[in-house]
Biopython code that builds the backbone (N, CA, C, O; Angstrom):
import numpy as np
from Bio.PDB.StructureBuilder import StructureBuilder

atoms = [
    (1, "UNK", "N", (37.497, -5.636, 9.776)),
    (1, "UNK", "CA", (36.573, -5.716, 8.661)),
    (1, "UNK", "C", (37.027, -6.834, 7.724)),
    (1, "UNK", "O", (38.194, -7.167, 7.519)),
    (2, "UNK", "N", (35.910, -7.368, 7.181)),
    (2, "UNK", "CA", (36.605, -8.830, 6.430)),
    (2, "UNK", "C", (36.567, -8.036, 5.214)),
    (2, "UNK", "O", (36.385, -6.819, 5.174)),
    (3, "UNK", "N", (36.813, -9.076, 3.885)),
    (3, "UNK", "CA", (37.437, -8.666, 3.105)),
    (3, "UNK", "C", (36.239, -8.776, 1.792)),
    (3, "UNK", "O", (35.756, -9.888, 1.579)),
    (4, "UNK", "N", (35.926, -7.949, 1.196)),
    (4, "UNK", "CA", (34.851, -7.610, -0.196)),
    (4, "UNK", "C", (35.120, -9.544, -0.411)),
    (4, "UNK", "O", (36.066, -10.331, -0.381)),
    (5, "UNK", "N", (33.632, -9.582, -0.626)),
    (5, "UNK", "CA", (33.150, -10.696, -1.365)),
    (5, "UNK", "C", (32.525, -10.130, -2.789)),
    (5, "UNK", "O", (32.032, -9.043, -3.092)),
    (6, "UNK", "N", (32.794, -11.506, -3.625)),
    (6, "UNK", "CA", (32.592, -10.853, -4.624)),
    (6, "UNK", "C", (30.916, -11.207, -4.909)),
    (6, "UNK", "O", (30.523, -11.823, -3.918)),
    (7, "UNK", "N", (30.135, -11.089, -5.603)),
    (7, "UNK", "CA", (28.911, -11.297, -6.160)),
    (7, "UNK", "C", (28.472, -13.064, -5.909)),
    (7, "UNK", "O", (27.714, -13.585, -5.090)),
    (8, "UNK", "N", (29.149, -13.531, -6.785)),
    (8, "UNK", "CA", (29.145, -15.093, -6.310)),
    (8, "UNK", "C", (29.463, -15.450, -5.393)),
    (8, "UNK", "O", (28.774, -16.392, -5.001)),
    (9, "UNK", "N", (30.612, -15.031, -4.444)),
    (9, "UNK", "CA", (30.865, -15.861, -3.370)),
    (9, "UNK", "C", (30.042, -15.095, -2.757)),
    (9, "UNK", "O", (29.194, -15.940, -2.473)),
    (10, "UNK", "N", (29.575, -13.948, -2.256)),
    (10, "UNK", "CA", (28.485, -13.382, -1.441)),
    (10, "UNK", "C", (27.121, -14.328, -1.477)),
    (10, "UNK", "O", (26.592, -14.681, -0.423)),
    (11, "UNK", "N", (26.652, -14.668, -2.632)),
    (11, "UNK", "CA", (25.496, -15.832, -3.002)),
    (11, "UNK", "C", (25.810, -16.697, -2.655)),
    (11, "UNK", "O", (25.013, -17.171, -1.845)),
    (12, "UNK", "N", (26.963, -17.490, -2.890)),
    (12, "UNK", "CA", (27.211, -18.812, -2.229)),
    (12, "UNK", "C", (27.216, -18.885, -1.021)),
    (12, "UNK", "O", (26.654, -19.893, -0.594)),
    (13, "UNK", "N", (27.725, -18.062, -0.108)),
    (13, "UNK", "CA", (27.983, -17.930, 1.266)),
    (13, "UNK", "C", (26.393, -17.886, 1.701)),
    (13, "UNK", "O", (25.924, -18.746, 2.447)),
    (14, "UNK", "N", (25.492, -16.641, 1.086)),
    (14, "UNK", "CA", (24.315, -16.917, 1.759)),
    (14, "UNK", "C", (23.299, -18.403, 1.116)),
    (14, "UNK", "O", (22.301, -18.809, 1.711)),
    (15, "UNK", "N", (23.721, -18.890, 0.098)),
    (15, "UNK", "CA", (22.874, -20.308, 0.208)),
    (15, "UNK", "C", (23.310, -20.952, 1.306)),
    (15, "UNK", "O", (22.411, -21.128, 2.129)),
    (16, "UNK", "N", (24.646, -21.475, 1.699)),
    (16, "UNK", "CA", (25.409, -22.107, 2.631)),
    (16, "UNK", "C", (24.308, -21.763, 3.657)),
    (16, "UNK", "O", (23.511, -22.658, 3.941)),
    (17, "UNK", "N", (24.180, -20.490, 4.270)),
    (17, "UNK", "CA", (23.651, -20.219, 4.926)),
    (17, "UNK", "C", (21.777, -20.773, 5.594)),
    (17, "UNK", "O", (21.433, -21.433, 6.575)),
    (18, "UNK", "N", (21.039, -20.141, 4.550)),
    (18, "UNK", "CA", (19.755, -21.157, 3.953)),
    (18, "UNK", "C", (19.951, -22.228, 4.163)),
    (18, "UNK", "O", (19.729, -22.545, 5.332)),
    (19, "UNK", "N", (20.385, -23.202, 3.352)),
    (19, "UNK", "CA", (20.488, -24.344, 3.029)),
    (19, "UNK", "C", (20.678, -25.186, 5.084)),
    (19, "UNK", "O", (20.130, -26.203, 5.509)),
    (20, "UNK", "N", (21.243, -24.618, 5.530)),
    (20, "UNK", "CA", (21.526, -24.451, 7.187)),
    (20, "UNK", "C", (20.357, -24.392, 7.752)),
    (20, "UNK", "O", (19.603, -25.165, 8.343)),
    (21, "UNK", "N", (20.381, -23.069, 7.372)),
    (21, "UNK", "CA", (18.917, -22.845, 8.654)),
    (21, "UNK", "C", (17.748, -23.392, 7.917)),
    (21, "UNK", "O", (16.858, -23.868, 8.621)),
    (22, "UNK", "N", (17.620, -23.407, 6.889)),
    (22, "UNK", "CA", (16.247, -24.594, 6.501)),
    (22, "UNK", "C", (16.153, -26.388, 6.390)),
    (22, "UNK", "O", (15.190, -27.155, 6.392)),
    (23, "UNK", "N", (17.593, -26.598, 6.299)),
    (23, "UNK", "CA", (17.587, -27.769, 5.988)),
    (23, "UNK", "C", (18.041, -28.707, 5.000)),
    (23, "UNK", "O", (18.163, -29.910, 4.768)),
    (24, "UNK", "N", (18.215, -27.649, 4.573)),
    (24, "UNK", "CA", (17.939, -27.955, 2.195)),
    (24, "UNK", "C", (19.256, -28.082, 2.014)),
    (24, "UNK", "O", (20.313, -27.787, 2.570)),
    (25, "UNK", "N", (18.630, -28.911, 0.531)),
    (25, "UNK", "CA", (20.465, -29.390, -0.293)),
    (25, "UNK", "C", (20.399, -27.878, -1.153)),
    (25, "UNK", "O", (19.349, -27.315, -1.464)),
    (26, "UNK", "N", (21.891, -27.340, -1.473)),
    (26, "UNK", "CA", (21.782, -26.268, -2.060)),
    (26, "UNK", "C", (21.184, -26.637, -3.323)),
    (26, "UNK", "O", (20.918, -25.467, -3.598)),
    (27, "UNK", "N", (20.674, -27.377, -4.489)),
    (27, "UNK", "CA", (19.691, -27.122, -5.357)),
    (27, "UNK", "C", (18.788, -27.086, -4.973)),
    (27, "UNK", "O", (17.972, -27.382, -5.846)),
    (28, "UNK", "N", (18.036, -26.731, -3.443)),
    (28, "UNK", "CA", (16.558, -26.140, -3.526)),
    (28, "UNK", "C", (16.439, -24.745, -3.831)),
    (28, "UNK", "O", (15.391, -24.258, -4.256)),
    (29, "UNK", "N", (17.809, -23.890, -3.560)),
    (29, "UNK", "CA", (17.727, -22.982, -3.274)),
    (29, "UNK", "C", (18.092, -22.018, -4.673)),
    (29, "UNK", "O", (19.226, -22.175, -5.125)),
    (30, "UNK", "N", (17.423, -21.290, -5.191)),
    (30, "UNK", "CA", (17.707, -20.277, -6.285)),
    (30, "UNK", "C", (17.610, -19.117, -6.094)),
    (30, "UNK", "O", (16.851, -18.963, -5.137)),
    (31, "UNK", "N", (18.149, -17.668, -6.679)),
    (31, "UNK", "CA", (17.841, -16.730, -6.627)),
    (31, "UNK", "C", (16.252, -16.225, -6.572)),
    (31, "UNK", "O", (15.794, -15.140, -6.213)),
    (32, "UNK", "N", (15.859, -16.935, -6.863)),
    (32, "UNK", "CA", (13.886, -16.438, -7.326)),
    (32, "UNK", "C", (13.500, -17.465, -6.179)),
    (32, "UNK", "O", (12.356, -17.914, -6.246)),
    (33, "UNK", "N", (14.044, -17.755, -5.475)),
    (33, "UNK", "CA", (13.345, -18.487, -4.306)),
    (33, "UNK", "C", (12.918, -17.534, -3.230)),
    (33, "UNK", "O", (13.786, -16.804, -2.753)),
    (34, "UNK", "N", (11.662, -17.450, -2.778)),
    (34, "UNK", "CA", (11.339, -16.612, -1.781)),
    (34, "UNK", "C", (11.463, -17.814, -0.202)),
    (34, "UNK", "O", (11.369, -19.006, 0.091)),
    (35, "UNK", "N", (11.734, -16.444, 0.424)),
    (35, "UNK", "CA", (11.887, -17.291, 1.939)),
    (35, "UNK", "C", (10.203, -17.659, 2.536)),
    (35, "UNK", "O", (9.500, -18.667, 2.613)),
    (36, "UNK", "N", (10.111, -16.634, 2.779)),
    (36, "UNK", "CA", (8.019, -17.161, 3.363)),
    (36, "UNK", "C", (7.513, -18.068, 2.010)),
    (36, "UNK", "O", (7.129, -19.229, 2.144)),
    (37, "UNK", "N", (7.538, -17.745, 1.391)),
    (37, "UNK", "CA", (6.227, -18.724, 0.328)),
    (37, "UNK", "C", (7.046, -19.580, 0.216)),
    (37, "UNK", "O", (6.532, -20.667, 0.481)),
    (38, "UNK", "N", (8.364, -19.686, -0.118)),
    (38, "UNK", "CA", (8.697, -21.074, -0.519)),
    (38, "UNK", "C", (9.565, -21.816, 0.307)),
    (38, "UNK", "O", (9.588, -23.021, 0.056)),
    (39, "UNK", "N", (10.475, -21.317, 1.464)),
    (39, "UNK", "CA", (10.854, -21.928, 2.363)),
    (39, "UNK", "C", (9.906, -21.969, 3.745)),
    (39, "UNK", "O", (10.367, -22.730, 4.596)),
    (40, "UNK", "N", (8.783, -21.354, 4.088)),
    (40, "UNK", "CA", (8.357, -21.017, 4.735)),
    (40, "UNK", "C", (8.595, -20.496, 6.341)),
    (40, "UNK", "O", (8.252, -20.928, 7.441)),
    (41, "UNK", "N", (9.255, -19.507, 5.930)),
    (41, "UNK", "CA", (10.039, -19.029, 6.495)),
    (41, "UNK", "C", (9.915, -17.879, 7.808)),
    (41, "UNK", "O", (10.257, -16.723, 7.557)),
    (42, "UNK", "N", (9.433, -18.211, 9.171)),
    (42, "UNK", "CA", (8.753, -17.546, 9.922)),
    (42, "UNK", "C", (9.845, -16.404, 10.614)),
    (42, "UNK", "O", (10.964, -16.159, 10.162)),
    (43, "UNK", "N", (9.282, -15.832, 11.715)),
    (43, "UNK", "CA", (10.396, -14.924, 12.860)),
    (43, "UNK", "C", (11.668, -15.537, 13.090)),
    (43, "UNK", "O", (12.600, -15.018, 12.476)),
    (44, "UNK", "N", (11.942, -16.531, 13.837)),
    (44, "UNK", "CA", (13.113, -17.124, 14.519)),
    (44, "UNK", "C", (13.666, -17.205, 13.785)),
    (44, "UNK", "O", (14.847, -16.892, 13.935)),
    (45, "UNK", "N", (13.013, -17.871, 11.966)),
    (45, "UNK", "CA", (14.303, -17.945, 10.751)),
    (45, "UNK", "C", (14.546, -17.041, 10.398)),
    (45, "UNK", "O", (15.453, -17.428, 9.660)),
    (46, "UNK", "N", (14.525, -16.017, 10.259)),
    (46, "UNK", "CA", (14.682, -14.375, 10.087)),
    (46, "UNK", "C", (15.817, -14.084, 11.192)),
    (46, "UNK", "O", (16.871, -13.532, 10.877)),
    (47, "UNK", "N", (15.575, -14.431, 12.307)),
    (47, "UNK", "CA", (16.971, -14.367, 13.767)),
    (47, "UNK", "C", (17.741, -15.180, 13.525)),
    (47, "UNK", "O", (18.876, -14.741, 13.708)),
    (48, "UNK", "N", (17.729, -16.288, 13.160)),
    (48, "UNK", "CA", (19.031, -17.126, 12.727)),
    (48, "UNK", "C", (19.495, -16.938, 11.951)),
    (48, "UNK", "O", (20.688, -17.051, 12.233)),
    (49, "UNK", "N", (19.320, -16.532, 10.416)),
    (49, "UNK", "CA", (19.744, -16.353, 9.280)),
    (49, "UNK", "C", (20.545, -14.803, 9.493)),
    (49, "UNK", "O", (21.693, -14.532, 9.140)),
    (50, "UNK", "N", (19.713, -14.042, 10.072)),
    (50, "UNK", "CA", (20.714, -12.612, 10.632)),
    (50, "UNK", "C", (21.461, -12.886, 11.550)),
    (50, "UNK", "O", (22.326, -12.010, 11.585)),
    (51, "UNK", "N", (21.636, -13.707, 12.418)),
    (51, "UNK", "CA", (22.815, -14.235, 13.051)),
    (51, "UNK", "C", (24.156, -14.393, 12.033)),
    (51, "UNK", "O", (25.180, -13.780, 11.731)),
    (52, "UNK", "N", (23.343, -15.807, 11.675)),
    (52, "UNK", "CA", (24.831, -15.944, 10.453)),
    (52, "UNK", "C", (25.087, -15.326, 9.458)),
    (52, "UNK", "O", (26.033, -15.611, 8.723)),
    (53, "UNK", "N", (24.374, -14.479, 9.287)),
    (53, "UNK", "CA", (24.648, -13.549, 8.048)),
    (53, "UNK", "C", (25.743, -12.484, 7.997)),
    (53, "UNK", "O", (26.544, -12.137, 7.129)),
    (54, "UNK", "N", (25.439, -12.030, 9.451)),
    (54, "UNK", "CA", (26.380, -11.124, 10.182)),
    (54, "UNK", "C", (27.870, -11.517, 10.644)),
    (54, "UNK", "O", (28.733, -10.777, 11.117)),
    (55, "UNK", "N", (27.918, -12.741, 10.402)),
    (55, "UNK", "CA", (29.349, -13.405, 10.931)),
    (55, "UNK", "C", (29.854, -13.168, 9.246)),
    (55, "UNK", "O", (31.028, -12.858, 9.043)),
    (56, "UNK", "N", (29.075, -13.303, 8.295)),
    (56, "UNK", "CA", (30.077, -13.664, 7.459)),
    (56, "UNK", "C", (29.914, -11.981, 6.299)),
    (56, "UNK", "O", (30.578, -11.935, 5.263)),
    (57, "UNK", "N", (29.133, -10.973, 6.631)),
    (57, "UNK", "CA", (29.339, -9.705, 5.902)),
    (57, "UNK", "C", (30.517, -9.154, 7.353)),
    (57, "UNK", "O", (31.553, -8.560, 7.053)),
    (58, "UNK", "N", (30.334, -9.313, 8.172)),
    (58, "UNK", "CA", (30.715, -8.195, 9.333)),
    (58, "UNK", "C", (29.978, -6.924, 9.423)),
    (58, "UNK", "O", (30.398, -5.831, 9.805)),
    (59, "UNK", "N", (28.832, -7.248, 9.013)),
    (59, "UNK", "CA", (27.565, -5.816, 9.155)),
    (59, "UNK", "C", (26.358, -5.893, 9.633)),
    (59, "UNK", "O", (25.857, -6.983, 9.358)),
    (60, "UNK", "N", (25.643, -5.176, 10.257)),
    (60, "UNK", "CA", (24.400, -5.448, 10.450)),
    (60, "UNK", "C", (23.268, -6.053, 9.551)),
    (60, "UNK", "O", (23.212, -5.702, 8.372)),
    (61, "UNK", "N", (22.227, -7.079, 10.135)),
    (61, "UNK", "CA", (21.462, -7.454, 8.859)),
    (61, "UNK", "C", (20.244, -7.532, 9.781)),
    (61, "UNK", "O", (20.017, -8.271, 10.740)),
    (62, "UNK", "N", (19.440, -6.442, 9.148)),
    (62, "UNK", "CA", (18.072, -6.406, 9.168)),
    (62, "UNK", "C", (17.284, -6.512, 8.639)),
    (62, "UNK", "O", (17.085, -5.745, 7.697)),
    (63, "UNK", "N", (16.308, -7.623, 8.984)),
    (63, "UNK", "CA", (15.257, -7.562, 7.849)),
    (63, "UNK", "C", (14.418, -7.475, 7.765)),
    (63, "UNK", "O", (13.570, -8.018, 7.057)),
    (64, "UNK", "N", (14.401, -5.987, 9.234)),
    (64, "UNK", "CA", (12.953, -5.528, 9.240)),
    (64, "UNK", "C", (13.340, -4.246, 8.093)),
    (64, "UNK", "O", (12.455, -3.581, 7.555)),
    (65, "UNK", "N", (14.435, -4.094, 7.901)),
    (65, "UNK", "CA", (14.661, -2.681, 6.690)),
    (65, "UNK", "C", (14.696, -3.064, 5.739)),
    (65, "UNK", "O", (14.638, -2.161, 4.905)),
    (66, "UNK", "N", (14.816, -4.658, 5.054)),
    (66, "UNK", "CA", (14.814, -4.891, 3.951)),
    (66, "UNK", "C", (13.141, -5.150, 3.547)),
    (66, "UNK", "O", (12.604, -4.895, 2.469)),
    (67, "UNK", "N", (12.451, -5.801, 4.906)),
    (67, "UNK", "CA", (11.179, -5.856, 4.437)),
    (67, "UNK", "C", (10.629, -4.147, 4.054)),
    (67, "UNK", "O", (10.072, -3.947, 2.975)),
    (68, "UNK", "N", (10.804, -3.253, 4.824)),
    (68, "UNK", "CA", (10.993, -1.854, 4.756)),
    (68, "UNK", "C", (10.661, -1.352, 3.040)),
    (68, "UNK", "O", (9.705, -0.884, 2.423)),
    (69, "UNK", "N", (12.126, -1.787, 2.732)),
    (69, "UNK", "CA", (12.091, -0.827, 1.597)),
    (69, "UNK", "C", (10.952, -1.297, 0.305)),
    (69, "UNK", "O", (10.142, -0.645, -0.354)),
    (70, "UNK", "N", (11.419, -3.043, 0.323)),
    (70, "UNK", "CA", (10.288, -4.162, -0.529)),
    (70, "UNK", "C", (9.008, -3.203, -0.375)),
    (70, "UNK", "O", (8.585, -2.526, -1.312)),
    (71, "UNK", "N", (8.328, -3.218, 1.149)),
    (71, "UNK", "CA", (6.976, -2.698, 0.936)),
    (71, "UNK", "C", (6.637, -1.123, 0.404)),
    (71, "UNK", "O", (5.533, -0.809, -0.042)),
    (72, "UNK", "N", (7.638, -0.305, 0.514)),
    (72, "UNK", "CA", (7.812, 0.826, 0.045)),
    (72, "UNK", "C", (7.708, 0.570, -1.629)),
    (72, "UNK", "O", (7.284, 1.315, -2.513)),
    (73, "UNK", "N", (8.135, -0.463, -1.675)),
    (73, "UNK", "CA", (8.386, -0.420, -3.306)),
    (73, "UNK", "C", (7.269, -1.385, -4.020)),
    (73, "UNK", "O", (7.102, -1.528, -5.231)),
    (74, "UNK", "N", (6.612, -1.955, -3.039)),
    (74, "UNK", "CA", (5.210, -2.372, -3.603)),
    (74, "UNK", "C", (4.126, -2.243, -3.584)),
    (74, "UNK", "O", (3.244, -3.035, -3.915)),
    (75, "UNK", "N", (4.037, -0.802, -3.032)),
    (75, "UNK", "CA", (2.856, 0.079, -2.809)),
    (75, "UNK", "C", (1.321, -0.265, -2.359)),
    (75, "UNK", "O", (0.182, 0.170, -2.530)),
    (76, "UNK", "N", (2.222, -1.655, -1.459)),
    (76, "UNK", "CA", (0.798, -2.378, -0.597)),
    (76, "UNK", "C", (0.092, -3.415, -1.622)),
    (76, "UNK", "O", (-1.076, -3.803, -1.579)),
    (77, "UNK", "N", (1.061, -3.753, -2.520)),
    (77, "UNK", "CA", (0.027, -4.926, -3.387)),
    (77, "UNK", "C", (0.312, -6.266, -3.442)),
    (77, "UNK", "O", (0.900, -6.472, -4.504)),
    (78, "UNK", "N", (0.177, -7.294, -2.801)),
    (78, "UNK", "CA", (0.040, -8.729, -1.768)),
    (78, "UNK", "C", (0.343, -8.834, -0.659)),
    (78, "UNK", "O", (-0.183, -8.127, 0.202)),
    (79, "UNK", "N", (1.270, -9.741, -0.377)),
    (79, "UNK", "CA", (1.921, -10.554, 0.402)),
    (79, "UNK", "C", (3.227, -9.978, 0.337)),
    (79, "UNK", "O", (3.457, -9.478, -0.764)),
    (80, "UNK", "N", (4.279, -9.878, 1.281)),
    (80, "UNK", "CA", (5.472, -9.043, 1.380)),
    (80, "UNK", "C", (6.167, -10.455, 1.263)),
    (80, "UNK", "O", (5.706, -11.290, 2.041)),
    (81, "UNK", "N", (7.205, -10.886, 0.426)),
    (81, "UNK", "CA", (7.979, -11.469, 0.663)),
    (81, "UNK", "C", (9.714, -10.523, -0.182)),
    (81, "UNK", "O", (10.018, -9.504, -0.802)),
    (82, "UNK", "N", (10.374, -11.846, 0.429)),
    (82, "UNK", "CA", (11.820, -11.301, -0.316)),
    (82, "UNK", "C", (12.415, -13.354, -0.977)),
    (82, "UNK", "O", (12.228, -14.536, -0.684)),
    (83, "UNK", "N", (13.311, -12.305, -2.163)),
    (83, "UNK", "CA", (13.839, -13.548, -2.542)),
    (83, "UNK", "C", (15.306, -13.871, -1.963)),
    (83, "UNK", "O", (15.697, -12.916, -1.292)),
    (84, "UNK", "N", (16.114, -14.785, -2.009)),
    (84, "UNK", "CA", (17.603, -15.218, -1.799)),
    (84, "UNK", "C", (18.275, -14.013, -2.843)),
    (84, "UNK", "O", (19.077, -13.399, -2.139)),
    (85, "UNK", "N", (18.274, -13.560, -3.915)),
    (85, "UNK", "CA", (18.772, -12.675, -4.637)),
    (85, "UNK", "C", (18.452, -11.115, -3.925)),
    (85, "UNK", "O", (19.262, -10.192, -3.833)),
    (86, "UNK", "N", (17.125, -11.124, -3.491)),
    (86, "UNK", "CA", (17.065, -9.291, -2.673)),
    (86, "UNK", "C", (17.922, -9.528, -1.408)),
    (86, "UNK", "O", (18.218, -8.522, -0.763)),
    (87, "UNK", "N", (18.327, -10.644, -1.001)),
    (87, "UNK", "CA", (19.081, -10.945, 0.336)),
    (87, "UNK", "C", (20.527, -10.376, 0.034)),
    (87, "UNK", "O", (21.229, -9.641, 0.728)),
    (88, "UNK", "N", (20.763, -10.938, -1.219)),
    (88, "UNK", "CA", (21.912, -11.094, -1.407)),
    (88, "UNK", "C", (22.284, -9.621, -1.990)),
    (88, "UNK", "O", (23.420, -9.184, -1.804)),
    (89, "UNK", "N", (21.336, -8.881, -2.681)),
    (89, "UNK", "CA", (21.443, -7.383, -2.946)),
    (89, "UNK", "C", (21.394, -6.631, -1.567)),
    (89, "UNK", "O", (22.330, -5.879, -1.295)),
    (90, "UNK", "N", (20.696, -6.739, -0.972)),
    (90, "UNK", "CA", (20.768, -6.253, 0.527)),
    (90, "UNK", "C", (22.197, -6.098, 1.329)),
    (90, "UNK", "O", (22.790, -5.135, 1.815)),
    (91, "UNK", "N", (22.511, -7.739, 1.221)),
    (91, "UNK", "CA", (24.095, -7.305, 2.667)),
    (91, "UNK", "C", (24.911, -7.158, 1.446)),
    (91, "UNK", "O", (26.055, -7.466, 1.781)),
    (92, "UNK", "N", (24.885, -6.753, -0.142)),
    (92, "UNK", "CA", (26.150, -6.258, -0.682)),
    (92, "UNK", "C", (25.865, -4.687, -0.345)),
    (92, "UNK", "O", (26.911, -4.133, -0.007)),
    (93, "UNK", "N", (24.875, -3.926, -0.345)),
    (93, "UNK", "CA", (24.721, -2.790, -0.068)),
    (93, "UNK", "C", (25.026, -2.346, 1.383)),
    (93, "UNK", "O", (25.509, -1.257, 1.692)),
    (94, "UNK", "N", (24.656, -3.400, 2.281)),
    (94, "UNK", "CA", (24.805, -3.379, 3.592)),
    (94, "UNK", "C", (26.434, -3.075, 3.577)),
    (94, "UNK", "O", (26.851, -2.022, 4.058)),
    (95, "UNK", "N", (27.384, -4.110, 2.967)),
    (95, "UNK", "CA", (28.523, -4.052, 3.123)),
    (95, "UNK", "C", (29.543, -2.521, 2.542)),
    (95, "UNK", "O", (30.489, -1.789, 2.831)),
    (96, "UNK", "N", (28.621, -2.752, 1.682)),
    (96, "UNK", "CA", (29.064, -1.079, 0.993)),
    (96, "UNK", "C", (29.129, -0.186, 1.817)),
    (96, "UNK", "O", (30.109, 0.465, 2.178)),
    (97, "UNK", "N", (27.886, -0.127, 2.192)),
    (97, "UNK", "CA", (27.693, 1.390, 3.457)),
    (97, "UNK", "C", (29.012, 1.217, 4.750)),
    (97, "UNK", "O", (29.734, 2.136, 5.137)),
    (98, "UNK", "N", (29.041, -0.170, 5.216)),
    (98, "UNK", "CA", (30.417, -0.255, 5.636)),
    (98, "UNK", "C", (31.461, 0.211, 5.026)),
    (98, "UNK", "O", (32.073, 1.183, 5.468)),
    (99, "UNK", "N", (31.746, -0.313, 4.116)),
    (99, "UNK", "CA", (33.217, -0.107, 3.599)),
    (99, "UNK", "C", (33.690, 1.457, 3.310)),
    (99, "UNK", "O", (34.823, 1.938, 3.333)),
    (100, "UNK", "N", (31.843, 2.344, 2.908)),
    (100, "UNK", "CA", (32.228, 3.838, 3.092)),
    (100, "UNK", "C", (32.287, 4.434, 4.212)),
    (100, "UNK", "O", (32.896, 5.470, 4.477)),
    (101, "UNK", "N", (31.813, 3.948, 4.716)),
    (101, "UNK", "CA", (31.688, 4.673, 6.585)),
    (101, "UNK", "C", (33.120, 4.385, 6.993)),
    (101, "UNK", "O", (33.543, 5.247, 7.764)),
    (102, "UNK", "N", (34.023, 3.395, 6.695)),
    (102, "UNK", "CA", (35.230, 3.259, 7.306)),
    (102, "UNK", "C", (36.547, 3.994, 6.641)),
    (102, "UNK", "O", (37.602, 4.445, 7.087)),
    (103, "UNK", "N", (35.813, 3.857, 5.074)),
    (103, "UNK", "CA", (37.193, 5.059, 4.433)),
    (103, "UNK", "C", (36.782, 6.412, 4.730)),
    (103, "UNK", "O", (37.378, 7.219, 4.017)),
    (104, "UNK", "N", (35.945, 6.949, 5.561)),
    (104, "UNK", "CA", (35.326, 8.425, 5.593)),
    (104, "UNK", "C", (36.038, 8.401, 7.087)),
    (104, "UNK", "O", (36.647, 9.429, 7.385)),
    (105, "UNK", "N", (36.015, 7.070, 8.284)),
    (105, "UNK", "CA", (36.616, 7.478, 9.110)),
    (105, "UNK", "C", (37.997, 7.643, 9.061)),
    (105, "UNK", "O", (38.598, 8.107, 10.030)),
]
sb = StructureBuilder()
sb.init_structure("model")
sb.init_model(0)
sb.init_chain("A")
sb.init_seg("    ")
for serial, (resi, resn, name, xyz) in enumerate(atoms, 1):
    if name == "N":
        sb.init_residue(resn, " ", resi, " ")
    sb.init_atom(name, np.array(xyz, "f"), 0.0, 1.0, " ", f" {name:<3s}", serial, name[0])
structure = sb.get_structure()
């Protein structure tokens, strides 16, 4: 298991990331940046970005559960997107649920 990132370096690591699989200098990329509307951001970038995402939490990253909960929580009103900041709230929670599942084992 790697080792707790903190808030910022968790963000930095996933712009690094973005900035990769889209192309971009890291000032395109902000917390309030959505991936579909503003990177336009289809399936395969969704598989690459959970590729590398997963190398660098050491956890699963899905984002058919993050789209999941978003639409749960927007009770069907537009377009489903997520921003670089719900990403980044996502694999810290992701990592959490790790880090308890391993002190429980």
């Amino acid at each position: 298991m790697k080792k707790q990132l903190s808030n910022q370096e968790l963000y930095s690591e996933v712009e690094k990331v973005i900035c990769n699989v889209f192309r971009l200098s890291g000032s395109a990329v902000r917390p309030d940046t959505t991936l579909v509307g503003d990177l336009g951001a289809e399936s395969i970038d969704f598989l690459d970005l959970g590729c590398d995402l997963e190398k660098i939490v050491d956890a699963e990253v899905d984002f058919r559960k993050l789209f999941q909960e978003k639409r749960a929580q927007s009770e069907g009103n537009g377009v489903l997107d997520v921003t670089v900041q719900e990403v980044v709230d996502y694999l810290k929670a992701q990592t959490e649920t790790e880090v308890a599942a391993a002190i429980v084992q």
